[in-house]
Biotite code that builds the C-alpha atoms (Angstrom):
import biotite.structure as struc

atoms = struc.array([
    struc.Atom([0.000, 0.000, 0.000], chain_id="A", res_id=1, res_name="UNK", atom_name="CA", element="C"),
    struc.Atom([0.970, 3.349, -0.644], chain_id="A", res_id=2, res_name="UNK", atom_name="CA", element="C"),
    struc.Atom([-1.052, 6.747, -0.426], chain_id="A", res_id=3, res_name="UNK", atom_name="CA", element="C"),
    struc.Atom([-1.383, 9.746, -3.089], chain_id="A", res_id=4, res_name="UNK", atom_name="CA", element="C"),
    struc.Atom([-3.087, 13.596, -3.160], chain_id="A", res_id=5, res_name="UNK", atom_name="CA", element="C"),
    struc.Atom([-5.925, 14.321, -5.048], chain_id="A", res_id=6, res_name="UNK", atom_name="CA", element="C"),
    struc.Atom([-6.946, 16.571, -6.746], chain_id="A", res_id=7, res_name="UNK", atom_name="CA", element="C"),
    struc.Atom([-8.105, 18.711, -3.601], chain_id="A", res_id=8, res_name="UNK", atom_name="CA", element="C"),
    struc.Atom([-5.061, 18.217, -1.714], chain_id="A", res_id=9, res_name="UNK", atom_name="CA", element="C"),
    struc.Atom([-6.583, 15.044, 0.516], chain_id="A", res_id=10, res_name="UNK", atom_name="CA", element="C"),
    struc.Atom([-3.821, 12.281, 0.992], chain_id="A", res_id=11, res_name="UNK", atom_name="CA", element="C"),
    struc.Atom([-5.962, 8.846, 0.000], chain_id="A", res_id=12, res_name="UNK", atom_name="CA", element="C"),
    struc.Atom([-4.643, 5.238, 0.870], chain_id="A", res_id=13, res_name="UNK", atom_name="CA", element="C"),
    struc.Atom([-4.400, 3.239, -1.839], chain_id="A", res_id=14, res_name="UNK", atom_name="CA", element="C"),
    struc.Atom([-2.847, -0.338, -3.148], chain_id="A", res_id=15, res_name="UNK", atom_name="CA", element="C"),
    struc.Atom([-0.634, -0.372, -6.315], chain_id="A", res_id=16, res_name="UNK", atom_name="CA", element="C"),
    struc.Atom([-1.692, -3.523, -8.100], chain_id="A", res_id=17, res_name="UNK", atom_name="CA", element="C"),
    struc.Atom([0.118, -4.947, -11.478], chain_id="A", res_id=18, res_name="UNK", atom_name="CA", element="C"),
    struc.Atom([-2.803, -5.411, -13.663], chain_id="A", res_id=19, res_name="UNK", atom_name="CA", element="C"),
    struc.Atom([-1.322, -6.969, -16.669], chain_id="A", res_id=20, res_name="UNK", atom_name="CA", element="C"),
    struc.Atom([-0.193, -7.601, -19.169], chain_id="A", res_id=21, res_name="UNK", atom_name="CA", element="C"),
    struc.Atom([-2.408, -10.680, -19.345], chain_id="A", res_id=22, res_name="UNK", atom_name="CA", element="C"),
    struc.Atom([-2.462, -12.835, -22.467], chain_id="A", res_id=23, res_name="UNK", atom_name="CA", element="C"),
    struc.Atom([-5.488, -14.532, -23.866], chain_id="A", res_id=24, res_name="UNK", atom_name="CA", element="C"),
    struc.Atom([-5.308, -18.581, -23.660], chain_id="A", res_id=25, res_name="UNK", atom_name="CA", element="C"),
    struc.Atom([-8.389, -19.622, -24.449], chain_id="A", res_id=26, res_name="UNK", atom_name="CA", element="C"),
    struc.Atom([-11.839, -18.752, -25.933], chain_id="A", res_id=27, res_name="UNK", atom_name="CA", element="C"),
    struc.Atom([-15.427, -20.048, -25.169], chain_id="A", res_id=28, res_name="UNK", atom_name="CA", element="C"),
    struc.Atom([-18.479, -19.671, -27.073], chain_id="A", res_id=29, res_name="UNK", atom_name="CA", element="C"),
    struc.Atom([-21.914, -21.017, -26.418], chain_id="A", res_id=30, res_name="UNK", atom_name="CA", element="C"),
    struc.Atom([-21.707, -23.410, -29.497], chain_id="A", res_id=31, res_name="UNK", atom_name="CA", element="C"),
    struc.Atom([-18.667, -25.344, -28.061], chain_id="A", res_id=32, res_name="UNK", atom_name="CA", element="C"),
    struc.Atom([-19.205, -24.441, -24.577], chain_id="A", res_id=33, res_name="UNK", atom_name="CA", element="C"),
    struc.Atom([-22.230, -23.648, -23.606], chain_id="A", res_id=34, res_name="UNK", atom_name="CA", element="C"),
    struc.Atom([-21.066, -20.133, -22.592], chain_id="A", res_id=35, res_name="UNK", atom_name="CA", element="C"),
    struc.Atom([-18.886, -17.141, -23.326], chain_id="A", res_id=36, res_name="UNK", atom_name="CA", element="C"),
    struc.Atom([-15.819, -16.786, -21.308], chain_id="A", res_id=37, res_name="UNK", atom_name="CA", element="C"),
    struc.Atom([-12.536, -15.449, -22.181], chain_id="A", res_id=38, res_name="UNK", atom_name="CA", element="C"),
    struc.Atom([-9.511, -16.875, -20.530], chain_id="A", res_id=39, res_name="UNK", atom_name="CA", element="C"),
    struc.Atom([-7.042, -14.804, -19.129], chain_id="A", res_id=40, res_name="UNK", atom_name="CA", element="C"),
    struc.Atom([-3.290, -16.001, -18.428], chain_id="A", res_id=41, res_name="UNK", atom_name="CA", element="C"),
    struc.Atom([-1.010, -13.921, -15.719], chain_id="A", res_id=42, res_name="UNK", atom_name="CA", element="C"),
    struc.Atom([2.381, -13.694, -14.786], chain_id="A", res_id=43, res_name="UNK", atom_name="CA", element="C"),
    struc.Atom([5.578, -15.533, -15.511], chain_id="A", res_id=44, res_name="UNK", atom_name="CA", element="C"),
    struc.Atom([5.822, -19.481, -14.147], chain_id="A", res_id=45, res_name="UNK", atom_name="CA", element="C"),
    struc.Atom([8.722, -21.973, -14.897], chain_id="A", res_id=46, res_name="UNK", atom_name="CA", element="C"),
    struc.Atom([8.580, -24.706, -17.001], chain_id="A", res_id=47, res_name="UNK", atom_name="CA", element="C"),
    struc.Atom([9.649, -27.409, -14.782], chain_id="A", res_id=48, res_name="UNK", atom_name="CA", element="C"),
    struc.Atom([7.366, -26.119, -12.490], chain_id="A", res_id=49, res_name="UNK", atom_name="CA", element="C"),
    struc.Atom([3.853, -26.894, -15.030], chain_id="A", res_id=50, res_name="UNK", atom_name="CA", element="C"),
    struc.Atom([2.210, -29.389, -16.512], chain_id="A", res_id=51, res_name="UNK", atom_name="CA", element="C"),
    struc.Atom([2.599, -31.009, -19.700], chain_id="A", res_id=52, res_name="UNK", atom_name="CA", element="C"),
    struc.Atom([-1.241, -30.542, -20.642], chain_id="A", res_id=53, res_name="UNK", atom_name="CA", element="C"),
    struc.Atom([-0.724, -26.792, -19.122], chain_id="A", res_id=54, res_name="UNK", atom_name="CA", element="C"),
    struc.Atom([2.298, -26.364, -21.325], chain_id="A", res_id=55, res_name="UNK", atom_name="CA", element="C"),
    struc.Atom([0.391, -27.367, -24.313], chain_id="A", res_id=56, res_name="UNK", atom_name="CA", element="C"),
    struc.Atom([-2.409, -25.037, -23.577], chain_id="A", res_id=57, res_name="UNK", atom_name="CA", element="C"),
    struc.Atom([-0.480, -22.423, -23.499], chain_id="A", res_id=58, res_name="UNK", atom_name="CA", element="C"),
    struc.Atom([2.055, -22.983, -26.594], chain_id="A", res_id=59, res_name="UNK", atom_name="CA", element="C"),
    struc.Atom([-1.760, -23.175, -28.290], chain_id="A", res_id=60, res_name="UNK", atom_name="CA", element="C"),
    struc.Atom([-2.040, -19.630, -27.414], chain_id="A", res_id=61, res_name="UNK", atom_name="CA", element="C"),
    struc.Atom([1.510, -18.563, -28.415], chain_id="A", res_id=62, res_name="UNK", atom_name="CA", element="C"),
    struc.Atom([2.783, -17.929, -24.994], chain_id="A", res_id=63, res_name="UNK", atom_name="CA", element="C"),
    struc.Atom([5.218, -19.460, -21.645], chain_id="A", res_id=64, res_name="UNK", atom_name="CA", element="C"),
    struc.Atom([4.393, -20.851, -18.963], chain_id="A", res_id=65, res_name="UNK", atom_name="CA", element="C"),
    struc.Atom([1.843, -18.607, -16.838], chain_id="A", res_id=66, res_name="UNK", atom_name="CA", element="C"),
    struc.Atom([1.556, -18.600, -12.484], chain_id="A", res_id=67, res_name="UNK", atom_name="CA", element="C"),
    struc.Atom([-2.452, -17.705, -12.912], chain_id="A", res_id=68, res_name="UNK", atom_name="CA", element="C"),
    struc.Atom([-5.200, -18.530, -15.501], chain_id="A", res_id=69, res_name="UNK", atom_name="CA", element="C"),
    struc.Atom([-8.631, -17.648, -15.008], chain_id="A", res_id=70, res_name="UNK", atom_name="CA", element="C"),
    struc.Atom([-11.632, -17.338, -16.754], chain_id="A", res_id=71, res_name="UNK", atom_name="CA", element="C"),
    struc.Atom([-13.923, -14.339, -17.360], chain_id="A", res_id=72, res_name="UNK", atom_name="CA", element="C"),
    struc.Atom([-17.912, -14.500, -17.942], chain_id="A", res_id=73, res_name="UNK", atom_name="CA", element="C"),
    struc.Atom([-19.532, -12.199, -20.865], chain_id="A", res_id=74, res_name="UNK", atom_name="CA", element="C"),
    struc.Atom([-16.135, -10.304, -21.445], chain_id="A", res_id=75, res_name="UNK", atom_name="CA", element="C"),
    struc.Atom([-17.542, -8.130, -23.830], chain_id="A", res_id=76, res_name="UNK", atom_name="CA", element="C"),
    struc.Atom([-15.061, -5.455, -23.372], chain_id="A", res_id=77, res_name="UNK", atom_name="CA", element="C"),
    struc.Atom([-13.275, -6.051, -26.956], chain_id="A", res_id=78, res_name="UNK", atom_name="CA", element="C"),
    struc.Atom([-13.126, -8.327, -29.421], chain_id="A", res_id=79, res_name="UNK", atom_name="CA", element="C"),
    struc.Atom([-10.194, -10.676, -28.489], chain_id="A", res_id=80, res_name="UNK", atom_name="CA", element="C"),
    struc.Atom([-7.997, -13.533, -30.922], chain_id="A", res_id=81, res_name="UNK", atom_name="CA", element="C"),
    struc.Atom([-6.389, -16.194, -28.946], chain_id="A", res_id=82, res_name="UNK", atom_name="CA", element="C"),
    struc.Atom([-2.843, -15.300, -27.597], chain_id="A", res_id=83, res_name="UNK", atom_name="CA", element="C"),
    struc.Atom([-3.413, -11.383, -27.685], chain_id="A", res_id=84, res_name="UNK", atom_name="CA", element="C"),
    struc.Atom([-2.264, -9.166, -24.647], chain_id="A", res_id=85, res_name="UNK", atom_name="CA", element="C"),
    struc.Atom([-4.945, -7.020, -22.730], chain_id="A", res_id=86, res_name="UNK", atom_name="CA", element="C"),
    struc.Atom([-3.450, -4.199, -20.847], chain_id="A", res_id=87, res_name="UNK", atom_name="CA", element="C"),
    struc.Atom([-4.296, -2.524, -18.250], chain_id="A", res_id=88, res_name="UNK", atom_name="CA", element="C"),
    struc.Atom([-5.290, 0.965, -20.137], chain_id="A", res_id=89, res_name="UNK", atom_name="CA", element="C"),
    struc.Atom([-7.784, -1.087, -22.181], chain_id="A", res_id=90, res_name="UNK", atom_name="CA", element="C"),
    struc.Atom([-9.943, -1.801, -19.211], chain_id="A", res_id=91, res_name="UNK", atom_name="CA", element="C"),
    struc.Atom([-9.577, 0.683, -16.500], chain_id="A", res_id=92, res_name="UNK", atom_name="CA", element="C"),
    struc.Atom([-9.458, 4.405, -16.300], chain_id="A", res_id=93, res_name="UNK", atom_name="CA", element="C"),
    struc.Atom([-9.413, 6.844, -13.281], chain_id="A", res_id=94, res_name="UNK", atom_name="CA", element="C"),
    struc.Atom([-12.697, 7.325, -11.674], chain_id="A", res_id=95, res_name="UNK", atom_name="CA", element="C"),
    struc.Atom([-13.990, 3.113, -12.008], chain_id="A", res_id=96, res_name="UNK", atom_name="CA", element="C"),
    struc.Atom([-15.254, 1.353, -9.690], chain_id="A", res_id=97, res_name="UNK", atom_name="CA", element="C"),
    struc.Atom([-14.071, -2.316, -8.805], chain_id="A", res_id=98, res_name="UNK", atom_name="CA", element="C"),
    struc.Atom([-14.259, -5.257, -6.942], chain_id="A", res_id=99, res_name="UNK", atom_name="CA", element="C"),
    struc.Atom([-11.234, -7.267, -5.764], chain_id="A", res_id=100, res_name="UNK", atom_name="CA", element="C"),
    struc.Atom([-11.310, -11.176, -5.101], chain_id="A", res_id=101, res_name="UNK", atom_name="CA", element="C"),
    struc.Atom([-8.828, -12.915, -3.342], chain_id="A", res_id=102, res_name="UNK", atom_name="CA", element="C"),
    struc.Atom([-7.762, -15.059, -0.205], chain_id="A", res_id=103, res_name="UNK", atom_name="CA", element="C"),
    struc.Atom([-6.765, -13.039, 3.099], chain_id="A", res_id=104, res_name="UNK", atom_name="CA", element="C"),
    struc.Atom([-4.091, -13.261, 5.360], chain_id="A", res_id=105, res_name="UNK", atom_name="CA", element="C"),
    struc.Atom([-4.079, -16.177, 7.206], chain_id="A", res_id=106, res_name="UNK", atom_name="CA", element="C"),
    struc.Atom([-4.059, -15.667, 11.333], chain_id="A", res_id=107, res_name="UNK", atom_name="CA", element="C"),
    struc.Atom([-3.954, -19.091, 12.504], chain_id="A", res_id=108, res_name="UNK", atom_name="CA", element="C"),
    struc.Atom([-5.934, -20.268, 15.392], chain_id="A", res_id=109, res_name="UNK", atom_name="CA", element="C"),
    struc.Atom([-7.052, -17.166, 17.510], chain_id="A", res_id=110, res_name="UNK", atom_name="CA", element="C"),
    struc.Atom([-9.764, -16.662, 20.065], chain_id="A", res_id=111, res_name="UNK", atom_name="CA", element="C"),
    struc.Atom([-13.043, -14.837, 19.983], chain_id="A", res_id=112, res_name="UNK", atom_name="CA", element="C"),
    struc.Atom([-12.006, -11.312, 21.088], chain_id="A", res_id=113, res_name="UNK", atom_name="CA", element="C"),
    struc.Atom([-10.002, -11.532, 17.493], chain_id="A", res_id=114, res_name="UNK", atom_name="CA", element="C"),
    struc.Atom([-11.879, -13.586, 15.485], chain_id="A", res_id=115, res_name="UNK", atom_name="CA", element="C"),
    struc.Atom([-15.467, -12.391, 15.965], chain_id="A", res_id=116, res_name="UNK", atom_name="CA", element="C"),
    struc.Atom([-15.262, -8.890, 17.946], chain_id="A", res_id=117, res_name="UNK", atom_name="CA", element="C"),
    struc.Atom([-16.064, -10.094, 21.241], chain_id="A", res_id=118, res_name="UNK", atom_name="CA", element="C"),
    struc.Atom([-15.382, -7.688, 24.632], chain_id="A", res_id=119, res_name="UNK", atom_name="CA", element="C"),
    struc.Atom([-14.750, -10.296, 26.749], chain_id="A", res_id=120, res_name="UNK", atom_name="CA", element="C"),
    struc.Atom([-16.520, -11.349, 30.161], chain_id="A", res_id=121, res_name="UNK", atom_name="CA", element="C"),
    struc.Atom([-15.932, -8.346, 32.410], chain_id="A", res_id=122, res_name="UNK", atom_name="CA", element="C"),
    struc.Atom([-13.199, -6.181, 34.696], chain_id="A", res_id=123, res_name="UNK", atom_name="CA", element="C"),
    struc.Atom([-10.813, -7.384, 36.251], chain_id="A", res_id=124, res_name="UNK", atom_name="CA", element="C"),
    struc.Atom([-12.172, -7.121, 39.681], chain_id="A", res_id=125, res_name="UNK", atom_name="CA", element="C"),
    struc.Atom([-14.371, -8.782, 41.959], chain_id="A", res_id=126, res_name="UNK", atom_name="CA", element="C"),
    struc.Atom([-12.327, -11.914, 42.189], chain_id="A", res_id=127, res_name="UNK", atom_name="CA", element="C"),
    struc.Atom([-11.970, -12.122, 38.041], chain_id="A", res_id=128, res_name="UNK", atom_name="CA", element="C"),
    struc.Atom([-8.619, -12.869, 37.233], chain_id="A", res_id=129, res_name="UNK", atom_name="CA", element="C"),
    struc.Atom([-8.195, -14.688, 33.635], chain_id="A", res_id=130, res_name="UNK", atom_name="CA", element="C"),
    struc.Atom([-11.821, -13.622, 32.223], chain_id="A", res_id=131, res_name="UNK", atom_name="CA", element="C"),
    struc.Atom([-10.702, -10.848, 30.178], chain_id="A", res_id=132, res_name="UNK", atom_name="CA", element="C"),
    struc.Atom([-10.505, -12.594, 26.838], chain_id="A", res_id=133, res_name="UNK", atom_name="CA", element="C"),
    struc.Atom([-13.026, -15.564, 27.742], chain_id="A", res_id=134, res_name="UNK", atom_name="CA", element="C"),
    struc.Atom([-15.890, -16.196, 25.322], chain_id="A", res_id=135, res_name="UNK", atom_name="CA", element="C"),
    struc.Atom([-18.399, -16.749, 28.309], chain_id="A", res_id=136, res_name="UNK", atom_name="CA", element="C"),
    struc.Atom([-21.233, -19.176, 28.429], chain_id="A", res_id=137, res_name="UNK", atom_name="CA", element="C"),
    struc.Atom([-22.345, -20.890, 25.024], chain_id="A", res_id=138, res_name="UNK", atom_name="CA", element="C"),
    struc.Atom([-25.408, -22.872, 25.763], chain_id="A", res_id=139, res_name="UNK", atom_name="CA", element="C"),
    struc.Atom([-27.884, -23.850, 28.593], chain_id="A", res_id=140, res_name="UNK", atom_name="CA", element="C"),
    struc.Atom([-27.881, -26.559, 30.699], chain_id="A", res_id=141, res_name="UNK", atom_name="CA", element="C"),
    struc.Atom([-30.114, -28.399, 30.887], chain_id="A", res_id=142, res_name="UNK", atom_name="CA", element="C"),
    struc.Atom([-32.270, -27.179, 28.026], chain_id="A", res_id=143, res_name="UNK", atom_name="CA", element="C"),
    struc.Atom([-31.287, -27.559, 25.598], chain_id="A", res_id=144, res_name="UNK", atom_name="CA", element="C"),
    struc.Atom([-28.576, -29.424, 27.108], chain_id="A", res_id=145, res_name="UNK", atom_name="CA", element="C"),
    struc.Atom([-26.204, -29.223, 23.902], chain_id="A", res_id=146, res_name="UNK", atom_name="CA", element="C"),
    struc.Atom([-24.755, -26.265, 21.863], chain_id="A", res_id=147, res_name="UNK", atom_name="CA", element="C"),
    struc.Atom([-25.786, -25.590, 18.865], chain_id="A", res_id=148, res_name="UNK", atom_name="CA", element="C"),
    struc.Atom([-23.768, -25.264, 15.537], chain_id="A", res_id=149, res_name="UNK", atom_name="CA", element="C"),
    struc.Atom([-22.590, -21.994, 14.378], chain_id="A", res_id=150, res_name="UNK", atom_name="CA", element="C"),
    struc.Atom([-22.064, -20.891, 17.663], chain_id="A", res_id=151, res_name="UNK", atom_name="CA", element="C"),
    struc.Atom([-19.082, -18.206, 17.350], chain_id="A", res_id=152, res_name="UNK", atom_name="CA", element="C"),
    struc.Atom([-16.155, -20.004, 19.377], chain_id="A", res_id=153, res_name="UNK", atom_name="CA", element="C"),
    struc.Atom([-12.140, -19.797, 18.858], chain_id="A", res_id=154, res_name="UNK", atom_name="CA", element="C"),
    struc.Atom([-10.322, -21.351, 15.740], chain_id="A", res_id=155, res_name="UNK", atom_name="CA", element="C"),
    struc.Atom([-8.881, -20.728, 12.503], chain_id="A", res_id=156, res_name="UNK", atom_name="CA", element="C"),
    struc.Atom([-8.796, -17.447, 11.339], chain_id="A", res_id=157, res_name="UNK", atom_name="CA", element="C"),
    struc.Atom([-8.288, -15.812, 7.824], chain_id="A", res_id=158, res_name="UNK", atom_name="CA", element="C"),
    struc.Atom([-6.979, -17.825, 5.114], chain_id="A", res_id=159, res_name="UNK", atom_name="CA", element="C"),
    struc.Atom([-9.872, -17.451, 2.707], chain_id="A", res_id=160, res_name="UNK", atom_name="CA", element="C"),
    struc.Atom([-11.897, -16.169, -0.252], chain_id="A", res_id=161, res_name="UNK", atom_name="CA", element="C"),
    struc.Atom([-12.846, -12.312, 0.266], chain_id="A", res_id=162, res_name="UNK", atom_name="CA", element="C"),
    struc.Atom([-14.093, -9.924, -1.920], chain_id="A", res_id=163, res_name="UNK", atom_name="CA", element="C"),
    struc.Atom([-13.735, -6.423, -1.202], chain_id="A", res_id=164, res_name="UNK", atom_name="CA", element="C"),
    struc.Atom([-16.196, -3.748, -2.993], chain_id="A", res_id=165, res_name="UNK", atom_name="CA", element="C"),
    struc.Atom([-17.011, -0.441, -4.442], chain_id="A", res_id=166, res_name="UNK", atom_name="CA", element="C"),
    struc.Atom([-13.018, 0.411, -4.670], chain_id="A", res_id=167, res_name="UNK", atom_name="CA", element="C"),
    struc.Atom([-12.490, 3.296, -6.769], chain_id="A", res_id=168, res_name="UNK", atom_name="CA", element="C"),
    struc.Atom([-9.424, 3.508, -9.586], chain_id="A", res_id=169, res_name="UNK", atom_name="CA", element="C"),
    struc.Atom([-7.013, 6.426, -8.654], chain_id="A", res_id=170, res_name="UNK", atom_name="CA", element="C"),
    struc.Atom([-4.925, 6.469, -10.676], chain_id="A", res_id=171, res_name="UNK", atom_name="CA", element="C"),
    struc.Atom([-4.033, 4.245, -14.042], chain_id="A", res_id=172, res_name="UNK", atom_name="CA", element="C"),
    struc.Atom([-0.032, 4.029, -14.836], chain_id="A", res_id=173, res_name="UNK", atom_name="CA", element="C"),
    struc.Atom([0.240, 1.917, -18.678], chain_id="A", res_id=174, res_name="UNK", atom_name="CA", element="C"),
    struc.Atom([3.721, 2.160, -18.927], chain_id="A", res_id=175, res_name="UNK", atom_name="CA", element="C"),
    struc.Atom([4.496, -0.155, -15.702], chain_id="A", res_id=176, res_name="UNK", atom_name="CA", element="C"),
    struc.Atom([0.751, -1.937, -16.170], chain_id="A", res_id=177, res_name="UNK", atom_name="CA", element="C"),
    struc.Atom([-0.230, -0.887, -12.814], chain_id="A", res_id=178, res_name="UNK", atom_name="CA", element="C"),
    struc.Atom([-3.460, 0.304, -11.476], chain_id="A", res_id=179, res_name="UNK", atom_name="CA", element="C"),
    struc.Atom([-4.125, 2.204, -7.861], chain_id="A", res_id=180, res_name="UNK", atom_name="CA", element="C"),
    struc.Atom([-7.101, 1.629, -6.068], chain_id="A", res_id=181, res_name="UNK", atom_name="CA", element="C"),
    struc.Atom([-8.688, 3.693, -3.043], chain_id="A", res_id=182, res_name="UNK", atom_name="CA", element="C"),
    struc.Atom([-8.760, 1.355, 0.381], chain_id="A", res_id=183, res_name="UNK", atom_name="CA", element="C"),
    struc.Atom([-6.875, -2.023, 1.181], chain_id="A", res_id=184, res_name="UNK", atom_name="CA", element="C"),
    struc.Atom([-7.296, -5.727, -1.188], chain_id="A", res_id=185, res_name="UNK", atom_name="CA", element="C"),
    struc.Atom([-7.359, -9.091, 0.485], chain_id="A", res_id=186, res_name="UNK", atom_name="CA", element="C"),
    struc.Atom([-4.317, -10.796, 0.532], chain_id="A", res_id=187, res_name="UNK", atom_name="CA", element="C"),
    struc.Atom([-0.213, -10.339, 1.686], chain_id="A", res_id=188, res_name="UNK", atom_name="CA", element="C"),
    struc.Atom([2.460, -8.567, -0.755], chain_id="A", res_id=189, res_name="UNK", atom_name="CA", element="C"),
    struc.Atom([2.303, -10.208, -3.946], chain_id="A", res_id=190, res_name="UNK", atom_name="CA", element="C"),
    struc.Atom([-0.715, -12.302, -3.826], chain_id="A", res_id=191, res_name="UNK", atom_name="CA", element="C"),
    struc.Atom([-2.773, -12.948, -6.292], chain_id="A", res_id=192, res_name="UNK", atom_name="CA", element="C"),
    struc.Atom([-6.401, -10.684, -6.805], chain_id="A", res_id=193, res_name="UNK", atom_name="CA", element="C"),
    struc.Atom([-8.985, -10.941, -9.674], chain_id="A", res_id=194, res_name="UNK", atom_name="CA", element="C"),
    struc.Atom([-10.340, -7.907, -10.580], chain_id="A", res_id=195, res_name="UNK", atom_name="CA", element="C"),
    struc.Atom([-14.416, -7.367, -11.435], chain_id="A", res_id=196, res_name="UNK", atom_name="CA", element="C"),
    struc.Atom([-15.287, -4.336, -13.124], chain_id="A", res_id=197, res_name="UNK", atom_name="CA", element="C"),
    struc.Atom([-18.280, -2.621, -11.736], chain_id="A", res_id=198, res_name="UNK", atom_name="CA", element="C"),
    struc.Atom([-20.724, -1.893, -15.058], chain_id="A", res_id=199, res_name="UNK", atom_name="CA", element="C"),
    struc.Atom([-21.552, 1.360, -14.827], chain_id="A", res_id=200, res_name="UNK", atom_name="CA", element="C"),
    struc.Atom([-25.664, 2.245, -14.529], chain_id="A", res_id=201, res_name="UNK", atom_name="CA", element="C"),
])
């Protein structure tokens, strides 16, 4: 993350994210596939390192070896051949609004005070003395004499699919492919995060 001024002197938070360039792999149609979907192809991966059928695909397409392939619904943006490059400027421009998909930080196992928000039990007075972080009674006794599922305890925490939405574009940069967006995106330095394009109504 980073932070620039706008146009009104404010200093915003935003996350520089390399946005391309992506190559086009692959091509679906509803008479072959039953839908439209272009597939999009990111960043450099060694050879050793993917599969022969994966290798194959993307020779097809005229390219290496990519870390990240994913598919887009209805991409109706621009016409598209297999094995051209969509760049960043293409898509986005200052002022858009997008989502961003991907997996947060993992936290590992952490109680409830993290994990769900919770205060705790109480002070530390009146003979309290390790109640501060304590999640505090889950269930009655002896109705209905079990807890029920989905009751917010300690455990795992992070580690999975979030999308964060309504960020707004800052500012676009083509020559380095990179893209700022106002707020924070799930995920640690150099993660991977898909980018949905919010249509405009």
């Amino acid at each position: 993350m980073t932070s620039v001024y706008d146009s009104k002197g404010r200093n915003v938070p935003c996350t520089v994210i390399e946005a391309g360039p992506c190559v086009v792999t692959q091509i679906k149609d509803e008479d072959t596939d039953g839908y439209s979907a272009l597939q999009l192809a990111f960043g450099e991966a060694k050879q050793k390192n993917t599969t022969r059928p994966l290798i194959g695909h993307f020779k097809k397409a005229g390219t290496g070896p990519k870390r990240k392939v994913t598919e887009f619904r209805d991409f109706d943006a621009m016409p598209k051949n297999l094995g051209d490059i969509v760049k960043v400027e293409e898509l986005f421009v200052e002022g858009d609004i997008v989502h961003a998909v991907g997996t947060s930080k993992g936290k590992g196992f952490q109680g409830v005070v993290k994990r769900h928000g919770f205060r705790g039990v109480g002070m530390a007075t009146h003979g309290q003395h390790n109640r501060l972080r304590a999640p505090g009674s889950i269930g009655a006794s002896s109705f209905p004499s079990k807890v029920f599922k989905g009751i917010r305890m300690a455990g795992r925490d992070g580690g999975t699919r979030v999308k964060v939405k309504n960020l707004e574009v800052i500012k676009v940069l083509p020559e380095r492919n990179l893209i700022l967006v106002k707020g924070a995106v799930p995920g640690h330095k150099g993660a991977i995060v898909i980018l949905e394009k919010k249509p405009k109504s």
